[in-house]
C-alpha positions in Angstrom: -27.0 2.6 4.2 -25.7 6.1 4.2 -21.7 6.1 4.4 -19.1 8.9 5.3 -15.8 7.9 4.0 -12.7 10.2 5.2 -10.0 9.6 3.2 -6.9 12.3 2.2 -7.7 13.5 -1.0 -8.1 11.1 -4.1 -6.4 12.5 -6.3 -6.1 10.3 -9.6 -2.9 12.1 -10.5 -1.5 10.9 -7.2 -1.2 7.2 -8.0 1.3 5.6 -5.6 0.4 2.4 -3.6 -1.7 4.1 -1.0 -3.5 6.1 -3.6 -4.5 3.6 -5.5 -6.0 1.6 -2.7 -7.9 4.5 -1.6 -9.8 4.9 -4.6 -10.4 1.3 -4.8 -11.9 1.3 -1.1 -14.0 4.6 -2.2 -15.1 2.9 -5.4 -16.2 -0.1 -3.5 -18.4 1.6 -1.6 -20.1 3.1 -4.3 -21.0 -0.1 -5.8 -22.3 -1.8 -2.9 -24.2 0.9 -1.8 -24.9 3.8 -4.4 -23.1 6.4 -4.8 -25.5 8.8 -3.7 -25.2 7.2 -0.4 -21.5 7.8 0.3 -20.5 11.1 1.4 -16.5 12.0 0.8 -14.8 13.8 3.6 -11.2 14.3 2.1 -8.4 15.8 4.1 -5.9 17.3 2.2 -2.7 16.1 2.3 -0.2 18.0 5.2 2.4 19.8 4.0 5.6 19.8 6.2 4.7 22.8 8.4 1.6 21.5 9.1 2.5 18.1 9.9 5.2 19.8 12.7 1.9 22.0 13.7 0.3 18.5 14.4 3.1 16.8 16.4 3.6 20.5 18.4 -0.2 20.9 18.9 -0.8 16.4 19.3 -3.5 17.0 16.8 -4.4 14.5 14.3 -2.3 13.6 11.0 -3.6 16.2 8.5 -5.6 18.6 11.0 -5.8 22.6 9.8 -8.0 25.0 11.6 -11.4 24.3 12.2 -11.3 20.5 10.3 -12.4 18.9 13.2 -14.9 21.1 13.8 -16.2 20.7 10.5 -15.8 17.0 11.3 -18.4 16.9 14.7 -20.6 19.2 12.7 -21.0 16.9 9.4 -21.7 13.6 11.9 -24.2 15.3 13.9 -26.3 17.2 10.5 -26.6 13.4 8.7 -28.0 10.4 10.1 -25.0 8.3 9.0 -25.1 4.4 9.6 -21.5 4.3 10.1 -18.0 6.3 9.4 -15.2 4.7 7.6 -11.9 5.9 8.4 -9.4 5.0 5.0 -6.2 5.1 7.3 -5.3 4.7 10.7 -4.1 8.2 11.8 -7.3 9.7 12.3 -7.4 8.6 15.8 -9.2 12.5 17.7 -12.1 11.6 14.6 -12.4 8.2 15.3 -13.0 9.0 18.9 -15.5 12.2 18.3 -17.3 9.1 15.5 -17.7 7.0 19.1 -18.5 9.5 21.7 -21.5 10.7 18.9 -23.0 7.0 19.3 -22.2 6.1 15.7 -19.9 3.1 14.3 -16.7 3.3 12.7 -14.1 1.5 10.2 -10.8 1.7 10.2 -9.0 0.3 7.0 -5.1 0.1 8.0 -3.3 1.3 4.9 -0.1 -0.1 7.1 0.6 -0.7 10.8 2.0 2.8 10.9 3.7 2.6 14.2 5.8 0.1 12.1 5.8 2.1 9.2 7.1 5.0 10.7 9.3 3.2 13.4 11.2 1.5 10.1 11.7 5.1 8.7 13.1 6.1 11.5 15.9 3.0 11.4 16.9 4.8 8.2 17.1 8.4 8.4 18.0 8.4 12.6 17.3 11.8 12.7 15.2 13.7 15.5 12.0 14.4 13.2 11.8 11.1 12.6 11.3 9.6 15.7 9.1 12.5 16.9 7.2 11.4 13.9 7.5 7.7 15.2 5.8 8.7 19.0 3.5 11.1 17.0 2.0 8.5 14.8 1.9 5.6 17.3 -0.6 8.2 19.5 -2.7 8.4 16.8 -3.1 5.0 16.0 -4.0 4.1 19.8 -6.7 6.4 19.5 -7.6 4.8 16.0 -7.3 1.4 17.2 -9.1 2.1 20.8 -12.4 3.7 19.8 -13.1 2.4 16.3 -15.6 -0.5 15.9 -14.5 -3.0 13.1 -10.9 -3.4 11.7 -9.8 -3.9 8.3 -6.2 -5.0 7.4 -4.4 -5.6 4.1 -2.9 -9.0 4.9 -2.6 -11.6 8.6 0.7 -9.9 9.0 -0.6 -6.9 10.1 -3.6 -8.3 11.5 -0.7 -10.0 13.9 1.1 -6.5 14.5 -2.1 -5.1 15.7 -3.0 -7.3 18.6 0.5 -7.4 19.0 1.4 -3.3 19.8 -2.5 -2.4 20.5 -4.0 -5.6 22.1 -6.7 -5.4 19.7 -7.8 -7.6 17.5 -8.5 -7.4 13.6 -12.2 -8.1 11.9 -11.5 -8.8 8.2 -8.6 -9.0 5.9 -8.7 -7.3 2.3 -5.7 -7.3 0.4 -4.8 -5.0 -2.7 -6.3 -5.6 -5.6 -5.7 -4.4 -9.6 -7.9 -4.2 -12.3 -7.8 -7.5 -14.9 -5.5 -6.2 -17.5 -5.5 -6.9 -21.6 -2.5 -8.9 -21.0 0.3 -9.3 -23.6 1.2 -12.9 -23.3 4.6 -12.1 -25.5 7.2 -14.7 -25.7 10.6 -14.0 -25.5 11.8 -10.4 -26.3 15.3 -9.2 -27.6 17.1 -6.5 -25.2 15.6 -7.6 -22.2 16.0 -6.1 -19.0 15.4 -6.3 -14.8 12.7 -3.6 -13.8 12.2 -1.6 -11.2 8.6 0.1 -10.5 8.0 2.3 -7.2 7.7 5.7 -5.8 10.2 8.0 -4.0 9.5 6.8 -0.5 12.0 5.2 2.7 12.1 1.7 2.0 12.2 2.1 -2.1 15.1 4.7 -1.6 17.4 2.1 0.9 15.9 -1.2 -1.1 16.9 0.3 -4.5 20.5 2.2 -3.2 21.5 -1.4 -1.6 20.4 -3.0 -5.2 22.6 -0.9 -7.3 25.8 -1.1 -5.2 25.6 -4.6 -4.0 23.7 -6.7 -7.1 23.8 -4.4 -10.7 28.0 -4.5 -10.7 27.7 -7.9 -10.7 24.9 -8.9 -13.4 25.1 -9.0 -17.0 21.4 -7.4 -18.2 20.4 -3.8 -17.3 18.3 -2.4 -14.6 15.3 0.0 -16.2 13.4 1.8 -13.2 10.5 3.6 -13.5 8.7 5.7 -10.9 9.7 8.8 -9.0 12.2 7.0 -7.3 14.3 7.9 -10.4 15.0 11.4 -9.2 16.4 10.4 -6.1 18.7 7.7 -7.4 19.9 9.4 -10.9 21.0 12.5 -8.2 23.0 9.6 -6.2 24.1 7.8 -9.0 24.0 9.6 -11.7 26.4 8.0 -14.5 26.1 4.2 -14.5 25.7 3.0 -18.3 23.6 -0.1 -16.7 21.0 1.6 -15.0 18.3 3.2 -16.9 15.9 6.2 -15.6 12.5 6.2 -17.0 10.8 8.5 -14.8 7.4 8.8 -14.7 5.5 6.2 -17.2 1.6 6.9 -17.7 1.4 3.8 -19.5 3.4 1.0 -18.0 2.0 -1.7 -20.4 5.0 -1.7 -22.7 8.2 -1.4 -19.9 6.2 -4.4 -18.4 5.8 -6.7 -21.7 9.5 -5.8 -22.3 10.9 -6.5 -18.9 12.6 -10.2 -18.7 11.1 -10.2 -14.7 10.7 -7.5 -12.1 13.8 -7.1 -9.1 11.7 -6.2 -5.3 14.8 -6.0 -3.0 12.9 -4.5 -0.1 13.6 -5.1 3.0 11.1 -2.4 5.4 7.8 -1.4 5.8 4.6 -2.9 6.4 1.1 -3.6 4.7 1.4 -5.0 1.4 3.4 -3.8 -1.8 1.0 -2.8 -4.6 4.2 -2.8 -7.1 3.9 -6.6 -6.1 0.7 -7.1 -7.3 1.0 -4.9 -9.8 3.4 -7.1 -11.4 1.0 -10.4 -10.6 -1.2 -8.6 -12.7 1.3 -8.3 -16.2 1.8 -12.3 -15.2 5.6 -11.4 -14.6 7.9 -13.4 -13.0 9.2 -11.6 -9.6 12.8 -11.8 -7.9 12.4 -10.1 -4.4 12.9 -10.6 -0.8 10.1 -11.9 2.3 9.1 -8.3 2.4 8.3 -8.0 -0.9 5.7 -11.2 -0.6 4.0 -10.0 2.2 0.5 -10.7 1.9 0.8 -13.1 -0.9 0.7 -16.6 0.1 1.9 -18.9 -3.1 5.0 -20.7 -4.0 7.6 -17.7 -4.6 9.6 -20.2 -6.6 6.7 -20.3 -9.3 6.4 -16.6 -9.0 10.2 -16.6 -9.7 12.7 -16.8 -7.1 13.0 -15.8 -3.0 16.2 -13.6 -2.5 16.9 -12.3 0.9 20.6 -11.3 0.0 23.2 -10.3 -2.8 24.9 -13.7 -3.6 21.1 -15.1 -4.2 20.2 -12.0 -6.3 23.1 -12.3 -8.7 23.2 -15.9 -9.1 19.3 -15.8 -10.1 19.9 -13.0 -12.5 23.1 -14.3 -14.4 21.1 -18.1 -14.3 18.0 -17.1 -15.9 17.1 -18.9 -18.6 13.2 -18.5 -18.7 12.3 -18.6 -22.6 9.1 -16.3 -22.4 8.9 -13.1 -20.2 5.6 -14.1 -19.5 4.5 -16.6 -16.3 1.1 -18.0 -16.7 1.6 -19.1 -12.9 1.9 -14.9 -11.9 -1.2 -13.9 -14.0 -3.3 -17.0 -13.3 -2.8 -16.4 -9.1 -3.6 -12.7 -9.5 -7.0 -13.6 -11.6 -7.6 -16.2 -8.6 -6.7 -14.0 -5.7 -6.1 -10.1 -6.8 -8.2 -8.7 -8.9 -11.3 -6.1 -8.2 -13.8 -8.3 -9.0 -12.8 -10.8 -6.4 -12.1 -8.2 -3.4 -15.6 -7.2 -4.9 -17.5 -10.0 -3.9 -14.9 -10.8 -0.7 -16.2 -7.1 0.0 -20.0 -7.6 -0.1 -19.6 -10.6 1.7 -18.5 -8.7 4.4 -20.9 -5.6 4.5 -23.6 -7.5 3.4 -24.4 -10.4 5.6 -20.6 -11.5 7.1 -18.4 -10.0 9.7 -19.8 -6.8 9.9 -22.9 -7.2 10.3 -22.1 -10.0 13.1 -19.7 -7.2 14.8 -22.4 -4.4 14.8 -24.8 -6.9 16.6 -22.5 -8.2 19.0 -21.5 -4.3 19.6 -25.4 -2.7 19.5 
């Protein structure tokens, strides 16, 4: 088999949610069919004049001069059995991929139309729903001419047929490494944390935590992630809120952490921080969004709390003797981790649902 993946670029410094799926999805590739069978077509990421270029110009998310061109030309010189598209907003590439008579993936990072229609709920401004149209286009063209459909979780598999009246092929949710776990009992000085990046739904999630819940709860909040700079510049003095910025070794604000707060309320796709945390074997307090995709009792993971009161009174009650749940780490090594997506992987490419799709569509 003889692969073209087109990603944005994977860079390992860039590690947020999406990036780290990326690389997973680039890595899997490798190992199921050689690495000397996947060719990388990375698209660099748009700055914001080129992004406004794109929506002026309806070209596709990323696109700089002669990119597509570059594109057609790379399809047409290799005798590729198929092009997988990580993200959904390459829709003019997906349909050059089917008008040149070969197959295509698309691996939906989110349901971006939903994505990008929630970010615009927030921030109400003009860009943002320009943004909103702009993306949505894309996605048609995505959704219309690709071959076989990959989505993080049923959710979105739901959204699609829902908005584009297509239908999803396989579901592949995030997965983590397996971690040398520190299985620590209780720990003095414990503390709520916070991990995530500066994005939409981290910035009103987090903002709505801090004035609504921290007042009222008697352990500190620790965040980490580059979601610090945005809330230490709207709130900087609060003596229970603690900034860590940018970690490059989470392992010891994990250990330390008494459970992990997820109070966010938009978006789509899965949340990596989620698994992330699954992975530690901590115990989770967070809203239905922050679930998405994991299907377990979110008692046992720690608590369910769509609101302020419920927040609060599951902070200032907890009582949990260890900051370790075996019942967090032991559904992440059943569900999560890469080995498992792995072989859910290669029973796809191998002999499952792709190959069944690319018969049913020869």
């Amino acid at each position: 088999m003889k692969v073209l993946f087109v990603t944005r670029i994977l860079d390992k410094k860039i590690m947020d949610g999406g990036a780290s799926v990326s690389l997973r999805n680039f890595n899997l590739f490798k190992k199921l069919y050689g690495e000397e069978n996947i060719d990388l077509f990375e698209i660099k990421i748009p700055s914001v004049f080129v992004k406004l270029k794109n929506v002026i110009f309806n070209q596709f998310y990323g696109q700089t001069g002669l990119l597509k061109k570059t594109f057609n030309k790379k399809i047409k010189s290799t005798n590729y059995d198929f092009v997988f598209f990580n993200g959904s907003l390459y829709g003019p590439l997906v349909e050059s991929t089917k008008k040149n008579g070969l197959k295509s993936i698309v691996f939906y990072h989110n349901i971006e139309a939903n994505y990008y229609k929630s970010r615009y709920l927030i921030k109400k401004n003009l860009v943002s729903i320009l943004f909103y149209y702009y993306v949505k286009k894309n996605e048609i063209l995505s959704t219309d001419f690709c071959d076989f459909r990959i989505v993080l979780n049923k959710r979105d598999g739901e959204e699609l047929k829902k908005i584009y009246r297509k239908d999803f092929n396989f579901v592949l949710p995030i997965s983590m490494p397996v971690k040398d776990v520190d299985k620590t009992t209780f720990v003095k000085n414990r503390y709520a944390l916070f991990v995530g990046s500066n994005f939409f739904a981290n910035q009103e999630g987090l903002s709505w935590f801090i004035e609504k819940v921290v007042p009222h709860i008697s352990i500190p909040l620790y965040v980490a992630g580059s979601i610090c700079d945005f809330l230490k510049s709207k709130y900087p003095a609060n003596k229970k809120i603690v900034y860590l910025g940018f970690v490059d070794n989470l392992d010891d604000v994990y250990t330390k952490a008494a459970f992990i707060v997820s109070p966010i309320f938009k978006g789509s796709g899965m949340k990596t921080k989620t698994v992330e945390a699954l992975s530690y074997g901590k115990y989770i307090l967070g809203t239905s969004e922050a679930f998405i995709g994991i299907d377990s009792d979110y008692e046992k993971i720690g608590a369910l709390c769509n609101d302020d009161v419920s927040f609060v009174t599951r902070i200032n009650t907890w009582n949990a003797v260890s900051n370790f749940n075996i019942f967090s780490h032991n559904l992440f090594l059943n569900n999560y981790t890469d080995q498992i997506i792995m072989d859910k992987f290669k029973s796809c490419f191998i002999d499952g649902e792709f190959n069944r799709c690319n018969k049913i569509n020869a």
